[in-house]
C-alpha positions, 0 to 999 in steps of 0.5 A: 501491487505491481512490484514488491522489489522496490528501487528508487524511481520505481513506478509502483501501481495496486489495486484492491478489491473489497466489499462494499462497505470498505470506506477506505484502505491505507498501505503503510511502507517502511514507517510511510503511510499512504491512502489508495483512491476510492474508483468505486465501491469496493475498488481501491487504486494507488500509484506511486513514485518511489523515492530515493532512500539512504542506504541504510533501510535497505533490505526487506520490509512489511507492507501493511495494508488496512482496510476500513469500513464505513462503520470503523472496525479494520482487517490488516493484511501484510504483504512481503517486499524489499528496497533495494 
């Protein structure tokens, strides 16, 4: 990921590398879920705007990243950040 310190407004962009049977991987953010873009097989892409946000969920947060296969058994990997 481009960024792990989120401010709003933010233009935040990630890839992923993955095997081959890797159908698709999901980051989940403060309770948002989004699907990163298949380029090719084993390669992931996400961008994304980060929006405005209250005041109060501020502060850090997990970004849980899962991938899936083709034959549905998942790895989730947490990565650190923060809004701020």
């Amino acid at each position: 990921m481009s960024e792990r310190n989120f401010h709003p407004g933010d233009h935040v962009y990630g890839t992923a590398l993955a095997t081959l049977n890797v159908a698709s991987i999901e980051v989940r953010i403060a309770g948002y879920s989004m699907s990163m873009d298949k380029i090719g097989p084993g390669r992931f892409t996400l961008s994304y705007t980060v929006p405005n946000y209250p005041f109060f969920v501020r502060g850090p947060i997990s970004i849980l990243v899962i991938a899936r296969t083709t034959q549905g058994a998942a790895t989730t990997e947490t990565i650190s950040g923060s809004l701020q």
